[in-house]
Every structure is written in structure tokens, then in C-alpha cells.
Residue, then its C-alpha position, 0 to 999 in steps of 0.5 A: x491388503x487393504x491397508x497397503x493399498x491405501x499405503x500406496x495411495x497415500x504415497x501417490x497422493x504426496x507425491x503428486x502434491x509435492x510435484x504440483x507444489x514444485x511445478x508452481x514454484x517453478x512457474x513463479x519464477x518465470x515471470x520476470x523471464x515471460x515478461x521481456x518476451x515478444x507477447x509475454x505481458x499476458x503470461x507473465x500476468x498469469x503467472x502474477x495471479x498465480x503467486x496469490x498476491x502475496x503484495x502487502x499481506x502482512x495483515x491480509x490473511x483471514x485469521x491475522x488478527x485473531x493470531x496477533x491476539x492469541x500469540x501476541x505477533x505483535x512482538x514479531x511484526x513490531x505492531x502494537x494491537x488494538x481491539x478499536x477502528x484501526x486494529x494495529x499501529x507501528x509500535x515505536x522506538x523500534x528497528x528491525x534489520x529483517x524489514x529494514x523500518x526504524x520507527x520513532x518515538x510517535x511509531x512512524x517510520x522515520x527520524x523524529x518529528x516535532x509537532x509544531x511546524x517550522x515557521x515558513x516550511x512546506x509539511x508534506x504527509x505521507x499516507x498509504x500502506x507498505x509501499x508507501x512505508x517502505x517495507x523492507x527498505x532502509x530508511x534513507x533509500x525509501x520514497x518519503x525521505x528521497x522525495x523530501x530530498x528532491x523538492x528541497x534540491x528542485x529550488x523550492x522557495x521554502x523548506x520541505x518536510x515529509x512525514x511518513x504516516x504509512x503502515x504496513x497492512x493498511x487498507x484504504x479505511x484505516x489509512x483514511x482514520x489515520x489522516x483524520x486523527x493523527x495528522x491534524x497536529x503536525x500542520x500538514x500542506x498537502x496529504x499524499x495518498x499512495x493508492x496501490x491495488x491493496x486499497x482499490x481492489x481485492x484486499x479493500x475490503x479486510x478491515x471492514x470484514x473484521x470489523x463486522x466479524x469482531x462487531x467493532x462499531x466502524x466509526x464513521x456515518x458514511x461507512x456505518x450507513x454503506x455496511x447497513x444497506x449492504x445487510x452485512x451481520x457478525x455472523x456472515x462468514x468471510x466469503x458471504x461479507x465479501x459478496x454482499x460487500x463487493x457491490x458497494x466496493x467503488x462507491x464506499x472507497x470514492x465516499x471516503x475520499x471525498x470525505x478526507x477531501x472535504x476534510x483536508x480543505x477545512x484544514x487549508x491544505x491539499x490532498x494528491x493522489x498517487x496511483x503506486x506501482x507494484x514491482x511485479x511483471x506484466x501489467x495487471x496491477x496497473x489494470x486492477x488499479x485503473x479499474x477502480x477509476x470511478x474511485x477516484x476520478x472527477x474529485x477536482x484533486x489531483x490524480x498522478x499515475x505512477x503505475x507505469x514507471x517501470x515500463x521502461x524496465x524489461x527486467x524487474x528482479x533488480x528493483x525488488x526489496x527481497x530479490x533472494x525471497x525463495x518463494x518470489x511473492x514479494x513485490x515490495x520496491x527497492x531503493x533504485x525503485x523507488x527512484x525510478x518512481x520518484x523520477x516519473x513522479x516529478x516528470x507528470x508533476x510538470x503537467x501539474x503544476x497545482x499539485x507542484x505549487x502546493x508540494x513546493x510553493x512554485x510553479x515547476x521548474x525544469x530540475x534532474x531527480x538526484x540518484 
């Protein structure tokens, strides 16, 4: 008797589960929808919370790198990994039709790139994470090579070049050791930093973790000095990291850019900050991102927020990299995203022109973004 009933229970139990599961997965797909309601921000935001952030976790689960080193992943995400700072890199000379990146023989997205800079040439590099990298996106259709495009349309004086120094899963640390070693010999103009909420808010902290977890040296003095007054040990669980971290959130992301900064100078080059939106409904990512504000304000570089460039749209589902992902948890741009992206872009660099001059070697001219 007792054996049926728990029979039963458990039936019950699956079934309440399987119920629950699909409930959520119908109210994921609601968010597009709530969103062009009247007072739909507020739901549609909710509902964002609900899809458990799944924007540029390819390396956010708490077990990634531990997986990659026990199954060797790195074959199945086109990483090459390393027990150092950095964990991963794109591996090269790769193409996947699954996310749409084609890698060169340096491992970066993109065609191949000489080293030594073309004589008279503006050397723009592109730093960031997925959506900088253009995760799942054709090459030619992502923001490097259409903004690489348009300033050489716009009149500049001088050839532009772009190279794409981003990569998937990237935080704010590993994307900061990528500008100091691996830029430098390519003679970069100006580093454009794409800033999304993966490197100022929830996740900003997962590199670090694994660092003190794995007891991998972090490095640099300043990150060094930040884990000790925050009396971080190997043996932390993640959750007790994450709260002893949490405090020194803003003051360890603003030191690291202060740090490139004073870096790019001493390399006579400018750095641009851009705050990178997310194609998702509602307004919370922009709200996460300006709430890191202390970060990256009154560091006298310049600061374009691109977080509301699809303000305009009602309907979003268009402008998503993976529109036919079943579970909805995808936020990656697509190629018209990132022309709308592109257009904002140009349309606030007019009211910066230092950051104009440096990207194009002029003062801004009034010049349409090329579809």
C-alpha cells in the first residue's frame, strides 16, 4: 500500500513539475508580446528576470571550465583552453555554421590581419564579449566589419581598419589582459570597449571566482590587492566569493579601467567606451548597466550609450540572432541589430566629436549609415 502511494505521489510530483516547466516556457515567450503593451516595460522585464539570463553565458555556468578540462568542450565551442588568467581563447583557422564565427590564423573573428599597420591608416580594436564578437552572427553582418565600412564611406581622410579582439564569454578581467598583451603589436588608434551587463553586473565577477577557486595567481597588482582586502580563500564556496566580492564590485571594475586607460595613453592611442544593448524586451538591461555608472563615469574618455538603440522598436523578435531558439534565452543581435546599433552609434558620435577625430582623423560630418 505504501508502495502505491508513493507511486502516486511521485506522479503527482512529475507532473507538477512538467506543468511548472511548461508554464515558464510559456511566459518566456511573452516578452516580446507584454512589451508593446500600454505598461508593458514592467512585465516584459520580469519576465527577462525569468529567462535566467542566459545573454553571453557560453562560459557562465558554474562548472564550465571544469567540464571544458573533463571533456575537452573546447572541440565543441572552438576554444582553445588554458589553466593561466585568461582560461580560453578562440582557437583558429576555425568556422562554425552553428554560430556563424570564422576565426583567422590569430584566432580572431574575422579575415586575416597583418601586424604592422598600413602606413597613414586609422587601427581601430575591438574589445568585448559575444555581442561585440558577433556570436552567432555572419561575419560581414556584425558591428566590426559594417562599422569598419561606414567611417571609410563617411569621408575619413585616412583608411579605417577594425580588428575584432572579442570573444564569447569574456568578463571585463579577461577582456582588459586581452588588450594589454595582445593589442600592443597590431598599433592600435583607438580600443573600443563594448560594455554590456555580462561585464558590469551579475556575471563580472565568474573569471575572479575561478581564479580563487582554481588558485590561479590573478595577475595584475590591483586585482591582487582588491581579492585580498576582500579575504577571498580557495576553499570559499561560489556563493560565499560572490558576497565577499560583491562590495568591491564597482571599485574593481572602474580600477581596471583606469588601468587600460593609463595604458592606452602611454601607447598614444584613445580609449571609447560603449555601453552595448542587449536585444531583449523591456529596459532592465539598460537599468543594470547604468547602475554600474560609478564604473565608468569621470574617467575623461569618452562614454557612448548605446543601450537604447532599439527604443524605437516595439517588436524585437526580428533583430535576434537565433529567433527559432526554442527556449527564448538567446539575446544575441542580428545583422539589422546591429545596424540599428550602428546608426545610434554614429548618430551620438556627432555630439562627440573627440571620440569622431579619433576613429576617423576629422571633425564629424553629417554622412547616412550604409544598410
Amino acid at each position: 500500500m505504501e508502495t502505491t502511494l508513493q507511486s502516486t505521489n511521485n506522479t503527482k510530483l512529475g507532473l507538477l513539475c512538467t506543468a511548472g516547466l511548461l508554464g515558464l516556457l510559456a511566459l518566456i515567450g511573452l516578452g516580446d508580446k507584454l512589451s508593446v503593451l500600454s505598461g508593458g516595460n514592467l512585465p516584459a522585464s520580469l519576465i527577462s528576470v525569468a529567462r535566467n539570463r542566459a545573454l553571453m553565458t557560453l562560459a557562465d555556468d558554474s562548472n564550465y571550465y571544469e567540464t571544458v578540462e573533463k571533456r575537452g568542450l573546447e572541440q565543441v565551442w572552438q576554444f582553445k583552453y588554458s589553466r593561466d588568467f585568461r582560461f580560453f581563447r578562440y582557437a583558429p583557422n576555425q568556422t562554425w555554421e552553428k554560430n556563424g564565427i570564422t576565426t583567422n590564423s590569430l584566432g580572431r573573428v574575422g579575415p586575416e590581419w597583418p601586424k604592422l599597420k598600413p602606413a597613414h591608416t586609422i587601427r581601430i580594436a575591438l574589445l568585448g564579449d559575444s555581442l561585440a564578437a558577433g556570436y552567432r552572427v555572419p561575419y560581414q553582418e556584425t558591428f566590426a566589419p559594417r562599422l569598419e565600412q561606414h567611417l571609410n564611406q563617411a569621408g575619413s581622410p585616412y583608411p579605417v581598419e577594425v580588428l575584432n579582439f572579442a570573444c564569447p564569454g569574456y568578463t571585463l578581467p579577461q577582456v582588459f589582459d586581452t588588450a594589454i598583451e595582445d593589442v600592443r603589436p597590431y598599433g592600435a588608434d583607438v580600443y573600443l570597449l563594448e560594455l554590456s551587463e555580462r561585464s558590469l553586473y551579475r556575471q563580472w565577477d565568474n573569471q575572479l571566482l575561478q581564479l580563487t577557486q582554481r588558485g590561479i595567481d590573478p595577475k595584475y597588482d590591483f586585482l591582487r590587492k582588491f581579492l585580498q582586502q576582500a579575504h577571498v580563500s580557495r576553499s570559499d564556496s561560489r556563493v560565499e566569493l560572490h558576497t565577499k566580492l560583491a562590495p568591491y564590485r564597482i571599485p574593481i571594475l572602474r580600477s581596471m579601467l583606469e588601468a587600460l586607460n593609463v595604458e592606452v595613453r602611454g601607447r598614444h592611442a584613445t580609449l571609447v567606451l560603449l555601453l552595448f544593448p542587449a536585444v531583449e524586451p523591456g529596459d532592465l538591461s539598460a537599468r543594470r548597466i547604468h547602475a554600474a555608472q560609478g564604473a565608468y563615469e569621470g574617467l575623461n574618455v569618452p562614454v557612448i550609450d548605446l543601450t537604447d538603440s532599439f527604443d524605437k522598436t516595439s517588436n524585437r523578435q526580428p533583430f535576434l540572432a537565433a529567433p527559432d531558439d526554442p527556449s527564448n534565452l538567446d539575446v544575441h543581435p542580428n545583422g539589422p541589430a546591429f545596424a540599428l546599433i550602428l546608426d545610434d552609434l554614429y548618430r551620438k558620435l556627432q555630439a562627440q566629436p573627440d571620440a569622431m577625430a579619433a576613429m576617423t582623423g576629422h571633425e564629424p560630418a553629417d554622412a547616412p549609415i550604409t544598410k
